[in-house]
VMD Tcl script that builds the backbone (N, CA, C; Angstrom):
set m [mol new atoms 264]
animate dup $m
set s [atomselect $m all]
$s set {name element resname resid chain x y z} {
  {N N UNK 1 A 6.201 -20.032 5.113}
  {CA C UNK 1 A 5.755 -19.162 4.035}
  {C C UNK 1 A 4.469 -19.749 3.470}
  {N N UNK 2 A 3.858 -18.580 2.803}
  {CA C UNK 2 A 2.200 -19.142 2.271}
  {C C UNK 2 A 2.465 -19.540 0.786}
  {N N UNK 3 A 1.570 -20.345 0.003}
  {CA C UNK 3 A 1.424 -20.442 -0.920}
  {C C UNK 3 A 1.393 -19.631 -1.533}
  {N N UNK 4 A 2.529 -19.927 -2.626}
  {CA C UNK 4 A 3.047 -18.995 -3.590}
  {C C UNK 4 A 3.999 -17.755 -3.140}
  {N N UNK 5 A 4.297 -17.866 -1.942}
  {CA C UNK 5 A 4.914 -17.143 -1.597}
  {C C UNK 5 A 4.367 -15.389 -1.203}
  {N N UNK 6 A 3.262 -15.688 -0.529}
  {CA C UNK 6 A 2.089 -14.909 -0.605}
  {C C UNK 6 A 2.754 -13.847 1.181}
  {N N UNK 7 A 3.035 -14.834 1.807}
  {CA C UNK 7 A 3.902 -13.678 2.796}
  {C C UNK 7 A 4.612 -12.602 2.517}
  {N N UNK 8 A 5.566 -13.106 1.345}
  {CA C UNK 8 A 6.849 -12.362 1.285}
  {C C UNK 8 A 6.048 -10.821 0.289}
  {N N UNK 9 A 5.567 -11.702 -0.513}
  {CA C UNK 9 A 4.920 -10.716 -1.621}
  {C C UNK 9 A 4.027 -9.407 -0.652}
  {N N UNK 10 A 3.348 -10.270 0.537}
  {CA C UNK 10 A 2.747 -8.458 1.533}
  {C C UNK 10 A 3.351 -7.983 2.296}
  {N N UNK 11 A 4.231 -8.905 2.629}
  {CA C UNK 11 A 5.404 -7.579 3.100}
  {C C UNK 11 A 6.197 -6.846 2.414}
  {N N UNK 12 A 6.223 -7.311 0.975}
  {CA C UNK 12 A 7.399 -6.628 0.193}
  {C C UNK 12 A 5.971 -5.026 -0.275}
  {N N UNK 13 A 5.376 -5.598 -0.404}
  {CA C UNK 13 A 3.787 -4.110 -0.633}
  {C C UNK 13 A 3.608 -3.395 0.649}
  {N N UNK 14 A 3.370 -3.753 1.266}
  {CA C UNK 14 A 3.760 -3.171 2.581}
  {C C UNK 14 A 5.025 -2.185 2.824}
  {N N UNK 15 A 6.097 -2.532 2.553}
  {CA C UNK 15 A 6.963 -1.632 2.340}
  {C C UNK 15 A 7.279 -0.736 1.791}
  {N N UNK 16 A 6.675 -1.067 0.212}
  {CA C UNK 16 A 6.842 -0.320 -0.658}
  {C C UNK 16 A 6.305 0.938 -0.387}
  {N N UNK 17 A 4.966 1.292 0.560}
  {CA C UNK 17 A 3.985 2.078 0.670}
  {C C UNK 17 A 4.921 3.458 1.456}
  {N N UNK 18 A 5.551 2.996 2.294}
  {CA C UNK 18 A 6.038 4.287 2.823}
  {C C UNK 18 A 7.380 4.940 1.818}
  {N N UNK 19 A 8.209 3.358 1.455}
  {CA C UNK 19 A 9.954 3.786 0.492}
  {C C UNK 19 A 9.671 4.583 -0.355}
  {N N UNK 20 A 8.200 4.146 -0.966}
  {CA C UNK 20 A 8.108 5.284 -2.205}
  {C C UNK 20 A 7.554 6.591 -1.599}
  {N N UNK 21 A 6.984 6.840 -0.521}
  {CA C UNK 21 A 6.683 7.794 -0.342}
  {C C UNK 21 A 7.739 8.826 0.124}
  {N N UNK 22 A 8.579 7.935 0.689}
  {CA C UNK 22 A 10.233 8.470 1.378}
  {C C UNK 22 A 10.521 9.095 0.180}
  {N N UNK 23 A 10.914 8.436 -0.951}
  {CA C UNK 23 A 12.012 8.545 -2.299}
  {C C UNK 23 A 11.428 9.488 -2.690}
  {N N UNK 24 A 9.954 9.651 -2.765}
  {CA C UNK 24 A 9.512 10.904 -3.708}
  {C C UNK 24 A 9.814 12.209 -2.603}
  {N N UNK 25 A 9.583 12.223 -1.384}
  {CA C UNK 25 A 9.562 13.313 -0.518}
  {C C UNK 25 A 11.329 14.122 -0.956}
  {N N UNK 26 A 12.101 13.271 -0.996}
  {CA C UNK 26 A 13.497 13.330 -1.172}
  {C C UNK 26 A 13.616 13.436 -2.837}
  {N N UNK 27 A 12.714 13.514 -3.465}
  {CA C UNK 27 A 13.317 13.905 -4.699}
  {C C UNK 27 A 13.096 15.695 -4.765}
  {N N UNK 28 A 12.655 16.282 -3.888}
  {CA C UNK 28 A 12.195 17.652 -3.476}
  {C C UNK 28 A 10.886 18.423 -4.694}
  {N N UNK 29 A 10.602 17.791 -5.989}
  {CA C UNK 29 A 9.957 18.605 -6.585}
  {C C UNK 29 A 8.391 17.948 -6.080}
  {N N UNK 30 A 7.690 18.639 -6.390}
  {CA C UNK 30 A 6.214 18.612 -6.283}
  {C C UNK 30 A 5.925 17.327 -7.471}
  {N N UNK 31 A 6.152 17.459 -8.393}
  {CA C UNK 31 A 5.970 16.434 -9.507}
  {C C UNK 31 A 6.136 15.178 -9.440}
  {N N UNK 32 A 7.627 15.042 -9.000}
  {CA C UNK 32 A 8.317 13.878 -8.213}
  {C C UNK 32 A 7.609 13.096 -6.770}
  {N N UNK 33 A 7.078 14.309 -5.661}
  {CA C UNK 33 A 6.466 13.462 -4.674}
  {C C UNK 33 A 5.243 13.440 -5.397}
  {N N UNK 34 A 4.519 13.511 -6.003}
  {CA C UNK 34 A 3.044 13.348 -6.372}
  {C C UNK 34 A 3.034 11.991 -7.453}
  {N N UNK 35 A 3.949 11.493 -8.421}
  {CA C UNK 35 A 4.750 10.749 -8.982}
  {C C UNK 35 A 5.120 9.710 -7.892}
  {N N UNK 36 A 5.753 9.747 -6.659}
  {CA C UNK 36 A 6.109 8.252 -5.961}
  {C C UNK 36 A 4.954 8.036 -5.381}
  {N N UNK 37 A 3.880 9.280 -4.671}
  {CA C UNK 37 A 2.972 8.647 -4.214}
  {C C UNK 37 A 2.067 7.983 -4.866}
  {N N UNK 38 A 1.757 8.479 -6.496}
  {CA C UNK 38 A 1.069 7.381 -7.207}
  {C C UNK 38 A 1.379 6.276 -6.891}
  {N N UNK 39 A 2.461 5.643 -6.639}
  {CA C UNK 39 A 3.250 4.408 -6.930}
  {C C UNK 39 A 3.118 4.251 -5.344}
  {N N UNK 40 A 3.001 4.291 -4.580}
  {CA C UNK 40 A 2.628 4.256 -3.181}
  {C C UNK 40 A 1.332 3.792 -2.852}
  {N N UNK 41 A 0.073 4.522 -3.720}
  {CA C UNK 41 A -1.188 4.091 -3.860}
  {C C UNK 41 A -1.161 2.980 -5.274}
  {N N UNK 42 A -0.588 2.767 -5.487}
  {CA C UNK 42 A -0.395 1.396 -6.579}
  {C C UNK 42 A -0.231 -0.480 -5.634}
  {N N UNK 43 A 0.851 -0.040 -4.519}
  {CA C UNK 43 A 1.514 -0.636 -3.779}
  {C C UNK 43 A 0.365 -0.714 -2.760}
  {N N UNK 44 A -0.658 0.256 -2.366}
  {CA C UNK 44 A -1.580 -0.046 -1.138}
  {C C UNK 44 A -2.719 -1.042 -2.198}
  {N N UNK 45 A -2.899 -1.083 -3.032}
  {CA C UNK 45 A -4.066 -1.242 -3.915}
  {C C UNK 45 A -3.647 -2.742 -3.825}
  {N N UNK 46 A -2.466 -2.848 -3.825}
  {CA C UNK 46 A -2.033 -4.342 -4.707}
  {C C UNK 46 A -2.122 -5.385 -2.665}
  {N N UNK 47 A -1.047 -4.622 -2.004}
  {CA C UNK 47 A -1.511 -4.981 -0.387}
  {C C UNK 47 A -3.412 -5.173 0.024}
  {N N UNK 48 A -3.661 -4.426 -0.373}
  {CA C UNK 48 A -5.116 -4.837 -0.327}
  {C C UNK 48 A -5.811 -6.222 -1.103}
  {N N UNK 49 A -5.605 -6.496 -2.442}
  {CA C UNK 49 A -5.544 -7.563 -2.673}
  {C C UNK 49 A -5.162 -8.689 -2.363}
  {N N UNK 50 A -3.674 -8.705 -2.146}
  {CA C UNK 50 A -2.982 -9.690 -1.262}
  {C C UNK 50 A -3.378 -10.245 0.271}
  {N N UNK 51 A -3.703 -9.203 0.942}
  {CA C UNK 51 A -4.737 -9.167 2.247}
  {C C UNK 51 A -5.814 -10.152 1.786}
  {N N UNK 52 A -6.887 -9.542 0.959}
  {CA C UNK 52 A -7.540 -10.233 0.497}
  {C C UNK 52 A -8.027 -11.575 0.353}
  {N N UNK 53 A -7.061 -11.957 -0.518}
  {CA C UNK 53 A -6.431 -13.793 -0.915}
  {C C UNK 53 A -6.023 -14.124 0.450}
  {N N UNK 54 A -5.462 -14.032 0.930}
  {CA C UNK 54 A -5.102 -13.857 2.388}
  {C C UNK 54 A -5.896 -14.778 2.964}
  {N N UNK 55 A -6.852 -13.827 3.322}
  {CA C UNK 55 A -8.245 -13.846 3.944}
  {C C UNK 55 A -8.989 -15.520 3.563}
  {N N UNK 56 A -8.836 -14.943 2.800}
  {CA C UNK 56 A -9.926 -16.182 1.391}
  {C C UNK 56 A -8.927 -17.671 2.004}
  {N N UNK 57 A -7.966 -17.560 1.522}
  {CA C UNK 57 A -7.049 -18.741 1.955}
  {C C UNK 57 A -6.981 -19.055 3.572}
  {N N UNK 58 A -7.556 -18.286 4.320}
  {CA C UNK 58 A -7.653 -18.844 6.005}
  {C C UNK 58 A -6.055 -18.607 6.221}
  {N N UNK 59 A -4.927 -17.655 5.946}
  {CA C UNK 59 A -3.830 -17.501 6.563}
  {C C UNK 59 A -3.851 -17.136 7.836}
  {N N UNK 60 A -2.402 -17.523 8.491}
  {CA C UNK 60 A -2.020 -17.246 9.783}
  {C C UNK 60 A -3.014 -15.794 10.131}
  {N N UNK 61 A -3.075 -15.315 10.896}
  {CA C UNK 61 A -3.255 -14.190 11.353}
  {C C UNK 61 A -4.419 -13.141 10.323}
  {N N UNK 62 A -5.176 -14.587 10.048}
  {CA C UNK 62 A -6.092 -14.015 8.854}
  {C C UNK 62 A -7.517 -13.208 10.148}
  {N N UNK 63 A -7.585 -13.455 10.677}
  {CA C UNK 63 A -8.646 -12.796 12.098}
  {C C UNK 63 A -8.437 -10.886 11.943}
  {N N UNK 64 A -7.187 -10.954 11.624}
  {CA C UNK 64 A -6.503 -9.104 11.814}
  {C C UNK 64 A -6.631 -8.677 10.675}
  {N N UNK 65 A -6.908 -9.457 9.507}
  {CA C UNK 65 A -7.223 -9.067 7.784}
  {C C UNK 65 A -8.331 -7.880 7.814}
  {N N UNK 66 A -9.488 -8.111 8.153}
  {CA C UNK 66 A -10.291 -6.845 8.498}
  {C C UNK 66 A -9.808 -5.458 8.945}
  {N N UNK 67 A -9.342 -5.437 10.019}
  {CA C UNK 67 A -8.747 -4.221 10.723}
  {C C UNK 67 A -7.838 -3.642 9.937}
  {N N UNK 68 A -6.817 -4.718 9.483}
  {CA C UNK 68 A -5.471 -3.712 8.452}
  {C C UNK 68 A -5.867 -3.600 7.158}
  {N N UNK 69 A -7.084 -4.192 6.642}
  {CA C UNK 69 A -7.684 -3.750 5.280}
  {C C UNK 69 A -8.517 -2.096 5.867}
  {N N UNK 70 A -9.093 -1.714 6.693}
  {CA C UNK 70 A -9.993 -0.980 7.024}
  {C C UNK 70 A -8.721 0.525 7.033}
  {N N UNK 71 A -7.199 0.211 8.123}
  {CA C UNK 71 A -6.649 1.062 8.146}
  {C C UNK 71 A -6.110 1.405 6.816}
  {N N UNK 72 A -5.731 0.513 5.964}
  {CA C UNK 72 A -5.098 0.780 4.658}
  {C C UNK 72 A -6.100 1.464 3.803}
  {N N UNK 73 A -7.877 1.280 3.896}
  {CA C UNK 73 A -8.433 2.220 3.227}
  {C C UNK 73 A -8.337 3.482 3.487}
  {N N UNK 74 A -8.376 3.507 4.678}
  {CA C UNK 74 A -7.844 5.097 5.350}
  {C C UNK 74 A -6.488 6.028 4.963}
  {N N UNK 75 A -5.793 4.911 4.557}
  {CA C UNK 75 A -4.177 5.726 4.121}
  {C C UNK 75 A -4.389 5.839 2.549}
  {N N UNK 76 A -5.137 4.537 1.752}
  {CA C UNK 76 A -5.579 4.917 0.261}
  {C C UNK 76 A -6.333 6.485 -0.383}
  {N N UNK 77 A -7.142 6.679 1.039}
  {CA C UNK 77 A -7.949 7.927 0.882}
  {C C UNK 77 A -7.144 9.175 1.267}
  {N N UNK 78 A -6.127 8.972 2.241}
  {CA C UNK 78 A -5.193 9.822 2.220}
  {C C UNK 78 A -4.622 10.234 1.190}
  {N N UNK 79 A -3.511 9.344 0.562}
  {CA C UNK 79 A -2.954 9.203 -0.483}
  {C C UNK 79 A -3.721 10.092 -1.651}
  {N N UNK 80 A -4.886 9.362 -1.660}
  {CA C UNK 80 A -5.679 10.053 -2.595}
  {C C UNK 80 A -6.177 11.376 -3.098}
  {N N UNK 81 A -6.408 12.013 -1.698}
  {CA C UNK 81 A -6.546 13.439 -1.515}
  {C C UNK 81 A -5.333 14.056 -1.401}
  {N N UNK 82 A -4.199 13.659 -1.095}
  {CA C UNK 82 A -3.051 14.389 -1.363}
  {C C UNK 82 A -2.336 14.404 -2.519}
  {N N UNK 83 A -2.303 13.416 -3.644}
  {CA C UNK 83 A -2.581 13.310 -5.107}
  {C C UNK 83 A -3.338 14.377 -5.747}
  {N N UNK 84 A -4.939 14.110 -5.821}
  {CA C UNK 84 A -5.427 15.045 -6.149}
  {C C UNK 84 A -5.074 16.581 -5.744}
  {N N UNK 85 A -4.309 16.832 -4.088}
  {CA C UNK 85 A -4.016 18.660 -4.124}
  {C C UNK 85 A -2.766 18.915 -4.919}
  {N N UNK 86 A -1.887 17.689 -5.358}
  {CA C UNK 86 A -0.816 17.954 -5.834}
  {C C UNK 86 A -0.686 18.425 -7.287}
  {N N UNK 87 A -2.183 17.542 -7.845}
  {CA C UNK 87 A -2.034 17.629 -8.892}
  {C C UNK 87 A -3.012 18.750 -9.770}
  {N N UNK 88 A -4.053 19.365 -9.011}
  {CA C UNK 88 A -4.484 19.776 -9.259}
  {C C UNK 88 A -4.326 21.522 -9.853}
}
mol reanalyze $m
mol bondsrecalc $m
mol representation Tube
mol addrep $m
C-alpha cells in the first residue's frame, strides 16, 4: 500500500464512479439519477486528484497515470453533459 493509504483511497473513487451511477439509475426518477451522477462526477474529480499525487509521488504504475487521467476526462465531460440535459 502507498502512503497514506493512497491505493485504497483510488480504488475506493474509482468505484464509487459507476455504484453511484448504478444507485441513481435504480432509483428510477430523473432527479434521483441526475442527483447520483453529481456524486459520480464528485468521485471522478476527487480520482483525478488522487491520480495526480500519484503521479507526483512516482507510484507503482505511475507511467499509465496519463492515459487513465485523459480517459477519466472523457467520462467527466460525459457526466457533465448528461447533468446538464437532465437538469436543464
Amino acid at each position: 500500500m502507498g502512503p497514506f493509504g493512497l491505493t485504497s483511497q483510488i480504488r475506493r473513487a474509482a468505484v464509487s464512479i459507476p455504484a453511484n451511477i448504478a444507485e441513481g439509475k435504480g432509483r428510477g426518477s430523473y432527479a434521483e439519477v441526475a442527483r447520483f451522477a453529481r456524486i459520480a462526477l464528485g468521485s471522478a474529480y476527487e480520482l483525478d486528484t488522487l491520480l495526480e499525487i500519484a503521479a507526483e509521488l512516482d507510484f507503482p504504475g505511475s507511467p499509465q497515470i496519463p492515459d487513465v487521467r485523459q480517459r477519466l476526462t472523457s467520462l467527466v465531460r460525459q457526466l457533465s453533459t448528461f447533468i446538464q440535459s437532465r437538469c436543464a
